[in-house]
Backbone as CSV, one residue per row, in Angstrom:
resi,resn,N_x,N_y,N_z,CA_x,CA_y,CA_z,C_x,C_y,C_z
1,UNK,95.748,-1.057,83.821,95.464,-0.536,82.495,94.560,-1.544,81.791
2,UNK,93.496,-1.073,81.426,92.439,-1.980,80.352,93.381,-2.663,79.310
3,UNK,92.826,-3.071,78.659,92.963,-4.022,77.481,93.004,-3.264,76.921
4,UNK,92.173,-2.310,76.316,91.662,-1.386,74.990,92.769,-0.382,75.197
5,UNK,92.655,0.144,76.674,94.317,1.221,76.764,95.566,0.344,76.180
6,UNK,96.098,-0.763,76.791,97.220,-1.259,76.521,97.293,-1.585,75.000
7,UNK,96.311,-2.301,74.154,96.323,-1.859,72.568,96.566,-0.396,72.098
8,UNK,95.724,0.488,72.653,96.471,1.405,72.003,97.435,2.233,72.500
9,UNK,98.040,1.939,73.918,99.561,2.156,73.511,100.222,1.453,73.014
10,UNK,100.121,0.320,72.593,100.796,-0.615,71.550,101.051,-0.191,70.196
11,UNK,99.960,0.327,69.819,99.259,0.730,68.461,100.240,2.055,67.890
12,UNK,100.335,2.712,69.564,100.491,4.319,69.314,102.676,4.073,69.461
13,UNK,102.430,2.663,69.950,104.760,3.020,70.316,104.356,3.343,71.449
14,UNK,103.547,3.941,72.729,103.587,4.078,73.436,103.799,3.471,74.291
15,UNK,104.557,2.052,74.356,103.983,0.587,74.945,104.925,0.352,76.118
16,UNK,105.495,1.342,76.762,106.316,1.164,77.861,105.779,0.731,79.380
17,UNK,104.510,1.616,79.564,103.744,1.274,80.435,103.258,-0.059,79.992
18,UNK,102.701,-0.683,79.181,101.980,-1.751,78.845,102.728,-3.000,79.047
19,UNK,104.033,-2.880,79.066,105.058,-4.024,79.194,105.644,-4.322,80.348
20,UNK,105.812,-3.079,80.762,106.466,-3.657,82.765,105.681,-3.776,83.171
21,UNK,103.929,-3.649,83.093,103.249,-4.213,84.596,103.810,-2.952,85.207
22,UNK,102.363,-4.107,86.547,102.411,-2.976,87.649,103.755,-3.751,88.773
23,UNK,103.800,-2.415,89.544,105.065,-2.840,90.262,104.383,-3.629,91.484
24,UNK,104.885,-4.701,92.108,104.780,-5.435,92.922,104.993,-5.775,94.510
25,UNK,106.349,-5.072,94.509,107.506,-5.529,95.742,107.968,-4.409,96.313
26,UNK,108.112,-4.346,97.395,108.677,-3.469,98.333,109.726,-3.454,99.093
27,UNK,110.918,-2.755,98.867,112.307,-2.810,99.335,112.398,-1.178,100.607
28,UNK,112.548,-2.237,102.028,112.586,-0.971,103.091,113.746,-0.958,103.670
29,UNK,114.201,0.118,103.926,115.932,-0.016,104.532,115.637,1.160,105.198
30,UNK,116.794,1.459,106.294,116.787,2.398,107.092,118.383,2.872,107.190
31,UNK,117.894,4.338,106.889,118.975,5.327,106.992,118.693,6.213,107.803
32,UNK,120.095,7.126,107.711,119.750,8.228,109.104,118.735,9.106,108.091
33,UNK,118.148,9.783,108.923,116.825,10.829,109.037,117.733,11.803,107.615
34,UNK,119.067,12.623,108.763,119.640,13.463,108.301,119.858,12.966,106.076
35,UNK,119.753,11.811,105.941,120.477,11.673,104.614,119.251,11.384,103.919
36,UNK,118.058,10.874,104.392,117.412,10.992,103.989,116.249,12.217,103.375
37,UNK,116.414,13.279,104.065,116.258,14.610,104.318,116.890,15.101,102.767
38,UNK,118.001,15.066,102.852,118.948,15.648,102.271,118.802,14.889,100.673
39,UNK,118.392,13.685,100.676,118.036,13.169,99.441,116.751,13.219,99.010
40,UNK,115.873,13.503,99.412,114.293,14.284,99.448,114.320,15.443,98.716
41,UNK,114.873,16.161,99.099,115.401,17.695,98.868,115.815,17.660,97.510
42,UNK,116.928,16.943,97.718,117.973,16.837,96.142,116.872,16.846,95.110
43,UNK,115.541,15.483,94.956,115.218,14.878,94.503,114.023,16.169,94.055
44,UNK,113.889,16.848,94.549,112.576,18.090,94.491,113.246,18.824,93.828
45,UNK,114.356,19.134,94.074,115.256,20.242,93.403,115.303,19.392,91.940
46,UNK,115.824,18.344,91.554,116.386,18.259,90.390,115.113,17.544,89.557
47,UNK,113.721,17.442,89.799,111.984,17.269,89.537,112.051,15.924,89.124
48,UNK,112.294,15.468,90.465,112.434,13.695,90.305,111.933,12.751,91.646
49,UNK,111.679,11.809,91.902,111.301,11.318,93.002,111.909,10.384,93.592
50,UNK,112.251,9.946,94.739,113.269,9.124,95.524,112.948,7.607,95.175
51,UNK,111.614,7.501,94.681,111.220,6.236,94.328,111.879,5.868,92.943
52,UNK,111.648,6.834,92.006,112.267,7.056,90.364,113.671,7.300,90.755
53,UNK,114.638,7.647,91.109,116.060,7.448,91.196,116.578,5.692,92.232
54,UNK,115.568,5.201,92.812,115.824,4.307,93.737,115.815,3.120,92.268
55,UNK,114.559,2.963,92.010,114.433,2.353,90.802,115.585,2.362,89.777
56,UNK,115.837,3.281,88.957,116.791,3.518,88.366,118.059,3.127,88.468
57,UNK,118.778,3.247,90.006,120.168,2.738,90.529,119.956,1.153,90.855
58,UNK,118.561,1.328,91.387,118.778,-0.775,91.103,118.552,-1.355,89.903
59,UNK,118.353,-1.109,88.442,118.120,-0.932,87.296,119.763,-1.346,86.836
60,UNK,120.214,-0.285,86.850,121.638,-0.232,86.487,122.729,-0.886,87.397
61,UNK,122.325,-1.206,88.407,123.334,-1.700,89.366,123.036,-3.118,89.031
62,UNK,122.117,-3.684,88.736,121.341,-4.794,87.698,122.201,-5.335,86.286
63,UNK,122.180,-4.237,85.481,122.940,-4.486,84.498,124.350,-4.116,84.799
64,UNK,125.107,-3.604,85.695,126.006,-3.405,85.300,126.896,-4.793,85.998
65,UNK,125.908,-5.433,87.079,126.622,-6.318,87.820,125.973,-7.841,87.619
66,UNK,125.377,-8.060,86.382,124.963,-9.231,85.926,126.021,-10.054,85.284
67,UNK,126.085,-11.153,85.387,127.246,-12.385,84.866,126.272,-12.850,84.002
68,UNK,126.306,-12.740,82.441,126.133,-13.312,81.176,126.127,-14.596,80.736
């Protein structure tokens, strides 16, 4: 994102993109086919993406299991 974009989502409250950056790192694990399939699916059905719920559960699994 430019400079001039990231001001004006700043400008606009829009500033969510402007603050996390771009994503960096890559987390690969291996599951069976079958569950993966099946969580693909889910993820189409309910208009969401396996990357955006993957994110999300390490997000919260983040906060919920952080020592203060």
């Amino acid at each position: 994102m430019s400079t001039d974009k990231k001001q004006a989502a700043l400008a606009s409250g829009d500033d969510k993109k402007a603050r996390k950056g771009k994503k960096d790192a890559q987390l690969l694990i291996r599951i069976h086919s079958e569950e993966r399939d099946e969580f693909i699916s889910l993820c189409e059905e309910l208009d969401t993406t396996a990357a955006r719920e993957l994110r999300r559960f390490i997000r919260q699994f983040i906060k919920d299991h952080q020592h203060d």
